[in-house]
VOVEX-748780 format. One line per 3 residues: their letters; for each residue x, y, z of N, C-alpha, C. Coordinates in nm, 2 decimals, decimal comma. Each point is the difference from the previous one (the first is absolute). Last residue first. Layout:
N
A> X Y Z X Y Z X Y Z | ...
This chain:
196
XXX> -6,25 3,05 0,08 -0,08 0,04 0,07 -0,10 0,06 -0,17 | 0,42 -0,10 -0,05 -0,05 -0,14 0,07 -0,18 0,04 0,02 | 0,32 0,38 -0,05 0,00 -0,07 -0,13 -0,07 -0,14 0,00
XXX> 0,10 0,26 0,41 -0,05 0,03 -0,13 -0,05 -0,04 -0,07 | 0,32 -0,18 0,25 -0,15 -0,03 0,03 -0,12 0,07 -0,07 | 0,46 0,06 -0,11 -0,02 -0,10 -0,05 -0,13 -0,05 0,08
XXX> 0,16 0,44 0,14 -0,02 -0,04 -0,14 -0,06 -0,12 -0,03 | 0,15 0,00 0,41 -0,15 0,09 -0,04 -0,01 0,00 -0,13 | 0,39 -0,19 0,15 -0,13 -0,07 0,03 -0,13 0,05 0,01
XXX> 0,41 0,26 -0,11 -0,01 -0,12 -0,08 -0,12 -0,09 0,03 | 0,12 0,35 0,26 -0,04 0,02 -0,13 -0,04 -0,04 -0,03 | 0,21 -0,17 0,35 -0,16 0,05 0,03 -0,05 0,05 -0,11
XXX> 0,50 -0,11 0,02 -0,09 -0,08 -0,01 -0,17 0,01 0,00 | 0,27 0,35 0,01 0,08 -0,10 -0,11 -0,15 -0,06 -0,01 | 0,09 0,18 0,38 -0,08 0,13 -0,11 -0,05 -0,07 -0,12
XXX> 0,37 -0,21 0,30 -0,13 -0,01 0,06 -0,13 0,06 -0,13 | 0,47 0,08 -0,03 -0,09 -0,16 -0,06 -0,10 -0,04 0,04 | 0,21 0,45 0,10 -0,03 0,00 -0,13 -0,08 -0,13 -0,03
XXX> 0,21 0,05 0,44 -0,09 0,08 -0,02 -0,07 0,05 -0,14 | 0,37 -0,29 0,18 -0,09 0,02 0,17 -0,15 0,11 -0,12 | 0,36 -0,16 -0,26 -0,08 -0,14 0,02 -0,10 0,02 0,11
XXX> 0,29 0,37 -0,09 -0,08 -0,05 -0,16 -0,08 -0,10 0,03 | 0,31 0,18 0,34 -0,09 0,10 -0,01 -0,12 -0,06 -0,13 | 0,42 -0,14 0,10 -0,05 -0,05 0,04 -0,18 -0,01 0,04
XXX> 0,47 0,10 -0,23 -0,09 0,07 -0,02 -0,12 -0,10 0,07 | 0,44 -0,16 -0,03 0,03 0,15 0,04 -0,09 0,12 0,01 | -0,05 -0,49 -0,14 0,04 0,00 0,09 0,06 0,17 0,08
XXX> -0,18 -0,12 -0,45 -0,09 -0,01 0,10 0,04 0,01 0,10 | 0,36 0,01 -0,28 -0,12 0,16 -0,03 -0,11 -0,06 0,10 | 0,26 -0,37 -0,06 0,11 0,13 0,10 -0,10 0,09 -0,02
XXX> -0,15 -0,34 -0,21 0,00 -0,04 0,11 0,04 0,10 0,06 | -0,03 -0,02 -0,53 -0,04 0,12 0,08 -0,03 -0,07 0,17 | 0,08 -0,35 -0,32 0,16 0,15 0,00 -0,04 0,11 0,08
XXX> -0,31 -0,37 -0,07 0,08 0,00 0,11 0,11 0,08 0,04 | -0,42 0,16 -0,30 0,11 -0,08 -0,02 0,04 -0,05 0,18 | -0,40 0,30 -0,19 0,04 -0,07 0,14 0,11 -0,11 -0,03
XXX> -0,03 0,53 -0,12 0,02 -0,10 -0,10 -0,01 -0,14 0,17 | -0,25 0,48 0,08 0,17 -0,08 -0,03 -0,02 -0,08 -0,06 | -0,41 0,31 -0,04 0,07 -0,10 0,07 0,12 -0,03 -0,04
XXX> -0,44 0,37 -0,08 0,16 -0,04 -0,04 0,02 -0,07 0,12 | -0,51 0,07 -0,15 0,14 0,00 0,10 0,07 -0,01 -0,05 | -0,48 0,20 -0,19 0,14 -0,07 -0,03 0,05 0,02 0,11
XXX> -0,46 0,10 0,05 0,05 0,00 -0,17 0,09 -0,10 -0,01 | -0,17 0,26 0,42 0,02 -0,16 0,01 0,02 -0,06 -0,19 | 0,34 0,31 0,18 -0,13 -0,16 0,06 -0,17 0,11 -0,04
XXX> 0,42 0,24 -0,09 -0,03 -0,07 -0,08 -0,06 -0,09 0,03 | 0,21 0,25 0,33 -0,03 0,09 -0,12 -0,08 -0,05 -0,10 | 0,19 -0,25 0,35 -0,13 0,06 0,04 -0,05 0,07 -0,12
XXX> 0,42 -0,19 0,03 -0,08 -0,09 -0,03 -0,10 0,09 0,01 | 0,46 0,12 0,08 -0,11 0,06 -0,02 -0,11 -0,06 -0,08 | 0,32 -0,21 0,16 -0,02 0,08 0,11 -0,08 0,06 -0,05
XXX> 0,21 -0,22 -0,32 -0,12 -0,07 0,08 -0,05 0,01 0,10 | 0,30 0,26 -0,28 -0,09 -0,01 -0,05 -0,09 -0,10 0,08 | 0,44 0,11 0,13 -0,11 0,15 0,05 -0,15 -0,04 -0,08
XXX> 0,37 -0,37 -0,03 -0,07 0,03 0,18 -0,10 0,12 -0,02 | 0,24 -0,13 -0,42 -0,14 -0,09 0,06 -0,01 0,04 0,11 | 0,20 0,40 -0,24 0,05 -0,11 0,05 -0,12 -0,03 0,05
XXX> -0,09 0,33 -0,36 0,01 -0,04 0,08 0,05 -0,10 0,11 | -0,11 0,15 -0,48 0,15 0,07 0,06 0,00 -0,03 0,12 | -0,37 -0,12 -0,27 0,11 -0,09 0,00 0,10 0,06 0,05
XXX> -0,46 0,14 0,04 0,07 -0,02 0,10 0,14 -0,06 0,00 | -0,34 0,14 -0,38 0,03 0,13 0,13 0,10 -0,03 0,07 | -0,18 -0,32 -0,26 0,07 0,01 -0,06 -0,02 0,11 0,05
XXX> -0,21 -0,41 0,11 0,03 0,16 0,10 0,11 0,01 -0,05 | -0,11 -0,33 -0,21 -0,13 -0,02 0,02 0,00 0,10 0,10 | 0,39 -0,05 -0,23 -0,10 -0,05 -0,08 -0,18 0,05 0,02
XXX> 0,45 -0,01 0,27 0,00 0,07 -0,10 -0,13 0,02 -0,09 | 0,04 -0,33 0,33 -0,04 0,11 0,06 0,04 0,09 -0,10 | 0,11 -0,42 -0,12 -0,17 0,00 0,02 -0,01 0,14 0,06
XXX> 0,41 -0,11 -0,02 -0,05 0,05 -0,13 -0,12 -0,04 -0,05 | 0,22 -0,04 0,44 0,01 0,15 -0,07 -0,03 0,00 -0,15 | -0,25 -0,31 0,39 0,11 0,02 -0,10 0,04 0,12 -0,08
XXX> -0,46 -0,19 0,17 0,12 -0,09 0,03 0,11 0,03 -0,03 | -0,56 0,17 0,06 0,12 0,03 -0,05 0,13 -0,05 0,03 | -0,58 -0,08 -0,03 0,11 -0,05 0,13 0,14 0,07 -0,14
XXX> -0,53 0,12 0,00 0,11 -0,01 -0,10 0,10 0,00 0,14 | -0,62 -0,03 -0,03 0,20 0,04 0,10 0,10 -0,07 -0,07 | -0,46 -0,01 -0,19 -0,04 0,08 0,13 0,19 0,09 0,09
XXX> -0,23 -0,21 -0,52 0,13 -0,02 0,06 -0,02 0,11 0,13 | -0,29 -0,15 -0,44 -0,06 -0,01 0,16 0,18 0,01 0,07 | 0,00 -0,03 -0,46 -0,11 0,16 0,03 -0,05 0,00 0,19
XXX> 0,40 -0,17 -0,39 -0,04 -0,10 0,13 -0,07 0,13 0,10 | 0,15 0,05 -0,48 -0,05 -0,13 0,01 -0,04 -0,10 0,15 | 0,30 0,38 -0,08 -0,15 0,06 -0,08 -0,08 -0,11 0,02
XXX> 0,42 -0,11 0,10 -0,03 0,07 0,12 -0,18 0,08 -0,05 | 0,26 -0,25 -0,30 0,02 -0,06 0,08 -0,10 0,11 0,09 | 0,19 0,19 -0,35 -0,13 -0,10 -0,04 -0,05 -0,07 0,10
XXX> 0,39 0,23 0,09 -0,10 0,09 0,00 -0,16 -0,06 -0,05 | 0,46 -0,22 0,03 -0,08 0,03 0,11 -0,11 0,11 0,00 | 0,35 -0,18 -0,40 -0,17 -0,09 0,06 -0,07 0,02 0,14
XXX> 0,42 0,17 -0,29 -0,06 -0,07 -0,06 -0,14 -0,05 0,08 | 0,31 0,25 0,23 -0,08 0,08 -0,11 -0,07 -0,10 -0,05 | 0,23 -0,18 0,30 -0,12 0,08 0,03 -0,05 0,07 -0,08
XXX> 0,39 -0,35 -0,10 -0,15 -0,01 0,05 -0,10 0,12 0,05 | 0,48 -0,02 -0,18 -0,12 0,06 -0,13 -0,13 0,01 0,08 | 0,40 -0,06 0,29 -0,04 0,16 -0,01 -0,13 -0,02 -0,16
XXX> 0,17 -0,36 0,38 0,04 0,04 -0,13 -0,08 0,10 -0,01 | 0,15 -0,07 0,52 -0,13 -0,04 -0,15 0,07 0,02 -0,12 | 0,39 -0,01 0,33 -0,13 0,04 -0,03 -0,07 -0,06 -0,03
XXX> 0,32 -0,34 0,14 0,03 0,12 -0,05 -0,14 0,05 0,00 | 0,15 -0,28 0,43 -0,05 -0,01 -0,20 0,04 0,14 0,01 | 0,30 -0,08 0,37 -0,11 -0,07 -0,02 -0,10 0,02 -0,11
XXX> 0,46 0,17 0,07 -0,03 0,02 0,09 -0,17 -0,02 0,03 | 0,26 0,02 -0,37 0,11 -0,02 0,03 -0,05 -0,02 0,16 | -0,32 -0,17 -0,35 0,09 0,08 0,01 0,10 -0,02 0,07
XXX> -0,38 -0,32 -0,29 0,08 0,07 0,15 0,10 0,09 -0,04 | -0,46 -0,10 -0,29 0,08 -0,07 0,03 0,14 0,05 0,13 | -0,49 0,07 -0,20 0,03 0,09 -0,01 0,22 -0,06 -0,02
XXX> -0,56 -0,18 0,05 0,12 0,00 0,05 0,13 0,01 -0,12 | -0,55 0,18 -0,10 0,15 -0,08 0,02 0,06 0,00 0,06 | -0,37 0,31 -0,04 -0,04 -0,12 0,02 0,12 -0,12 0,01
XXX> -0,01 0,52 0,12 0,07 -0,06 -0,06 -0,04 -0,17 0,00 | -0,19 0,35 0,34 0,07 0,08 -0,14 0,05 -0,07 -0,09 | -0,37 -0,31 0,22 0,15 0,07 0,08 -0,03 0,13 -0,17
XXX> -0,39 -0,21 0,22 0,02 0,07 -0,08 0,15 0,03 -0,03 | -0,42 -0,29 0,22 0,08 0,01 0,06 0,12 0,07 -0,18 | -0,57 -0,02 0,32 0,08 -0,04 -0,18 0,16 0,07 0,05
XXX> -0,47 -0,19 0,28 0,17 0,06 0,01 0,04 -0,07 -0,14 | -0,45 -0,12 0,06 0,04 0,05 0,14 0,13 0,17 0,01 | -0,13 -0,38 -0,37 -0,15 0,11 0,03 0,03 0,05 0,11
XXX> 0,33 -0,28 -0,07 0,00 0,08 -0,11 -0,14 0,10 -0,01 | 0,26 -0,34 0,40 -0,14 0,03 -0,06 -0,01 0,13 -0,08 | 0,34 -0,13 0,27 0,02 -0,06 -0,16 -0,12 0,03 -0,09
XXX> 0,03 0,11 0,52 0,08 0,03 -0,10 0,00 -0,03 -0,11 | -0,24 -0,19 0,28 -0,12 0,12 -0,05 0,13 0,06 -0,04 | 0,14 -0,44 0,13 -0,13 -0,02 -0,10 -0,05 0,17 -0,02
XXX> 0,38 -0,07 0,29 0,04 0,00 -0,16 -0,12 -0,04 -0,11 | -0,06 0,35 0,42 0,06 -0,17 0,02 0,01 -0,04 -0,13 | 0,01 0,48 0,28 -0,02 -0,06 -0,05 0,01 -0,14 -0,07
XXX> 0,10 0,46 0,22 -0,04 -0,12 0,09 -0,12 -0,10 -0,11 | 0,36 0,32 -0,08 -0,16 0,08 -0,02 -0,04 -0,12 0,07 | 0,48 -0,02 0,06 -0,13 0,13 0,02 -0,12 0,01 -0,04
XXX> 0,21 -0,40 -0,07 -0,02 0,01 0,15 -0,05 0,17 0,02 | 0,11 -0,13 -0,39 -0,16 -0,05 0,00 -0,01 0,00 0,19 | 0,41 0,11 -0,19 -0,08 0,13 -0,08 -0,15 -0,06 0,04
XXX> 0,38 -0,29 0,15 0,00 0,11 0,05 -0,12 0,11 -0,04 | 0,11 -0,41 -0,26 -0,07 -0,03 0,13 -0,01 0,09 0,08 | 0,18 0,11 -0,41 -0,14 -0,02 -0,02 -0,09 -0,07 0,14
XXX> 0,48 0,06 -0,01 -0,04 0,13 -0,06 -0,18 0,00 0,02 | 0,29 -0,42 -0,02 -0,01 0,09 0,13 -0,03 0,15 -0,03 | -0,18 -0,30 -0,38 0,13 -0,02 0,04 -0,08 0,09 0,18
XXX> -0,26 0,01 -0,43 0,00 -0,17 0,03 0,15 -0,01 0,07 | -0,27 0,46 -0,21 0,06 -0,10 0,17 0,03 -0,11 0,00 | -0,24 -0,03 -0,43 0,11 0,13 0,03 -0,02 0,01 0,15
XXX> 0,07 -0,42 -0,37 -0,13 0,04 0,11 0,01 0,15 0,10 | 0,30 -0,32 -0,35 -0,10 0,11 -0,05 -0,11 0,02 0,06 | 0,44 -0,27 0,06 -0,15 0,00 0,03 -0,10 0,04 -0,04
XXX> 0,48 0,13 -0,05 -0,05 -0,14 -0,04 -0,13 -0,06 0,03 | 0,10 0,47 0,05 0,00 -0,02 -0,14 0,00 -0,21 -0,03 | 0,00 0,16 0,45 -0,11 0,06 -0,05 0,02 -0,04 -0,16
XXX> 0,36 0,00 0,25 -0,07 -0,15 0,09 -0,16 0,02 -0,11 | 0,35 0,33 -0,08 0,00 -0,07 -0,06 -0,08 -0,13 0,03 | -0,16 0,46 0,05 0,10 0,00 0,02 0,01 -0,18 -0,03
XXX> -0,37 0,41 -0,17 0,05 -0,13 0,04 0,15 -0,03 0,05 | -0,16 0,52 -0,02 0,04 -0,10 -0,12 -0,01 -0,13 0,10 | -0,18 0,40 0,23 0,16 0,03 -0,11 -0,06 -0,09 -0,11
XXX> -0,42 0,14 0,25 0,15 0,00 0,06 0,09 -0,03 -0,08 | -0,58 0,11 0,14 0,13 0,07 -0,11 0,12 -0,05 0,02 | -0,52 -0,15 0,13 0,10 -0,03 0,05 0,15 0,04 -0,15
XXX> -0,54 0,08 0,17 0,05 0,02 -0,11 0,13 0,01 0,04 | -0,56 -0,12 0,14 0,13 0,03 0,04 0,12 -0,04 -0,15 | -0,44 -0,06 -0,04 -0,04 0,11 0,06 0,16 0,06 0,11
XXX> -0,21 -0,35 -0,48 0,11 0,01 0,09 -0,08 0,16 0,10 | -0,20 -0,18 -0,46 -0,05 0,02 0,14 0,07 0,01 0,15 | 0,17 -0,09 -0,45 -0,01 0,11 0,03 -0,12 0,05 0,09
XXX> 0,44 -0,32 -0,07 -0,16 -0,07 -0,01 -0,02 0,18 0,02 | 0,51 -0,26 0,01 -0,09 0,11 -0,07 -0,13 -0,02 -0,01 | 0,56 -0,15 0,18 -0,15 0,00 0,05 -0,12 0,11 -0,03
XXX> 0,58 -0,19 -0,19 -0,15 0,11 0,04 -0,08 -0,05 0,05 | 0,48 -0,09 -0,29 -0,03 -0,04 0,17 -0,11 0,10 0,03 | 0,29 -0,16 -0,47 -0,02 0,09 0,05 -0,14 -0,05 0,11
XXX> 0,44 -0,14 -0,29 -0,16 -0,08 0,07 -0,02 0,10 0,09 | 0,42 -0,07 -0,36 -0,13 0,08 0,04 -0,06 -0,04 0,07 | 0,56 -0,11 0,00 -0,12 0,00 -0,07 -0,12 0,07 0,04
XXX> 0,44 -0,05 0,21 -0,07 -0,10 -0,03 -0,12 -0,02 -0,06 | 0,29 0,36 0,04 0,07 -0,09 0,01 -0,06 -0,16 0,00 | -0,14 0,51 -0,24 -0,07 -0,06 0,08 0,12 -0,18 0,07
XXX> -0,07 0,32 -0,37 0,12 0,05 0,08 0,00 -0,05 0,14 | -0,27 -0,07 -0,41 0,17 -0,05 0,01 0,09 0,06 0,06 | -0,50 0,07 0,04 0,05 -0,19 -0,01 0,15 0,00 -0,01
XXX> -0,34 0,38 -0,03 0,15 0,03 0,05 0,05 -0,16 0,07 | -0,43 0,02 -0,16 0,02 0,14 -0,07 0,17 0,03 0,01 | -0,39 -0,40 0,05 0,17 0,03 -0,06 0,10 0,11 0,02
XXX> -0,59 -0,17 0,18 0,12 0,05 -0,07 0,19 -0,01 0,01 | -0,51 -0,26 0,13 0,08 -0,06 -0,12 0,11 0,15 -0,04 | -0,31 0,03 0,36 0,05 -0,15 0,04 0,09 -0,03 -0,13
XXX> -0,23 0,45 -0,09 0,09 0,01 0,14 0,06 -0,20 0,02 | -0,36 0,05 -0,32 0,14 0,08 -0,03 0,12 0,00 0,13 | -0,41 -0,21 0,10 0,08 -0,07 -0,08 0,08 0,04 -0,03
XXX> -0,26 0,25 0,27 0,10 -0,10 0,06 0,05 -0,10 -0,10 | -0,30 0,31 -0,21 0,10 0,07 0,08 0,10 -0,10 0,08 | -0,37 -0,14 -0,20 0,10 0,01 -0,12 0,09 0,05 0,07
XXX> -0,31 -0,09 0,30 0,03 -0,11 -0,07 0,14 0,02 -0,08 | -0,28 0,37 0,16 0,06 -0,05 0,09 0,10 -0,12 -0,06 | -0,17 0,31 -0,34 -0,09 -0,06 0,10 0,12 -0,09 0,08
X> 0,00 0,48 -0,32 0,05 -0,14 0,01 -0,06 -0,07 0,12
C-alpha cells in the first residue's frame, strides 16, 4: 500500500466511532522519510478539536525536550508523531480514558513498516511503553526512565510531558539535569543528519 492510501485509510477510520464520545478523527504525523518516531497515548481533547497533535501544554514541553521549534516539529519528513490510539479517547475518572484498544492492532504495525528511516523512537506512556518495551511493562515509570541507558540511543522512555506529571519532575530532578540534555543533542544530530 503506498503511503497516500495508507494515511487515507488511517485519516478516514471508524473502527470504534461508537464508542468514541465525540466521534472519529483520528490525530497522526506520517511521511516515511521521518527519522524520529514520537509513541504516546491518544489525542487529548484540545488536540481532537484541532487535529494538530501536541497542539496543547503537553506538546510545548515535549518540543522543549528535544529542543525543538514548532516548524521542525510538525515537519512530517522530520518527526512522525504516532499515539497508541489515534482518538480522543474521552475522560475518565481521573483525566482521559485509555487508547482504544482496536487502534494498534488494527494499524500500527503497517505504520511503523512504513517508516524505514526511523533513527530514535521517543516512548510516552504506559501504553506506548507496553507496546514498544513490552519486557519493561511491569516496570514503575521512575525505574524505566532511569534506565534510559539500556535502550538509547534506539528508544527513550519518557514521562508523559503532561502538566499532571509537574510533581514526578519535580522529585526527579535528575531527568531534566541529565536525560534532556542527551535528548536534545540526539535529536539535532539526527536531524542534521538527515539535512546534511
Amino acid at each position: 500500500m503506498t503511503q497516500n492510501n495508507l494515511l487515507t485509510q488511517v485519516s478516514n477510520c471508524v473502527i470504534c466511532e461508537p464508542q468514541l464520545p465525540l466521534g472519529a478523527r483520528p490525530v497522526v504525523q506520517f511521511n516515511p522519510s521521518a527519522r524520529i518516531l514520537i509513541a504516546g497515548q491518544a489525542p487529548g481533547l484540545k488536540v481532537h478539536k484541532t487535529g494538530i497533535p501536541f497542539d496543547d501544554a503537553s506538546g510545548q514541553r515535549l518540543r522543549q525536550w528535544l529542543g525543538l521549534d514548532k516548524d521542525d516539529f510538525y515537519d512530517a519528513t522530520k518527526i512522525a508523531i504516532l499515539p497508541m490510539g489515534f482518538c480522543y479517547p474521552g475522560k475518565g475518572k481521573s483525566g482521559d480514558l485509555p487508547p482504544r484498544k482496536e487502534c494498534a492492532p488494527t494499524w500500527r504495525a503497517e505504520l511503523l513498516a512504513a517508516l524505514p528511516n526511523i533513527k530514535l523512537t521517543i516512548v510516552l506512556g504506559k501504553y506506548a511503553q507496553a507496546y514498544h518495551l513490552p519486557h519493561t511493562k511491569h516496570l514503575p515509570l521512575t525505574e524505566l526512565v532511569k534506565s534510559w541507558r539500556e535502550y538509547w540511543p534506539a528508544i527513550l522512555p519518557l514521562p508523559h510531558p503532561s502538566p499532571r506529571n509537574n510533581i514526578w519532575l519535580a522529585k526527579n530532578p535528575w531527568f531534566e539535569r541529565d536525560v534532556v540534555p542527551k535528548l536534545c543533542d540526539a535529536v539535532q544530530s539526527i536531524l542534521n543528519r538527515e539535512d546534511g
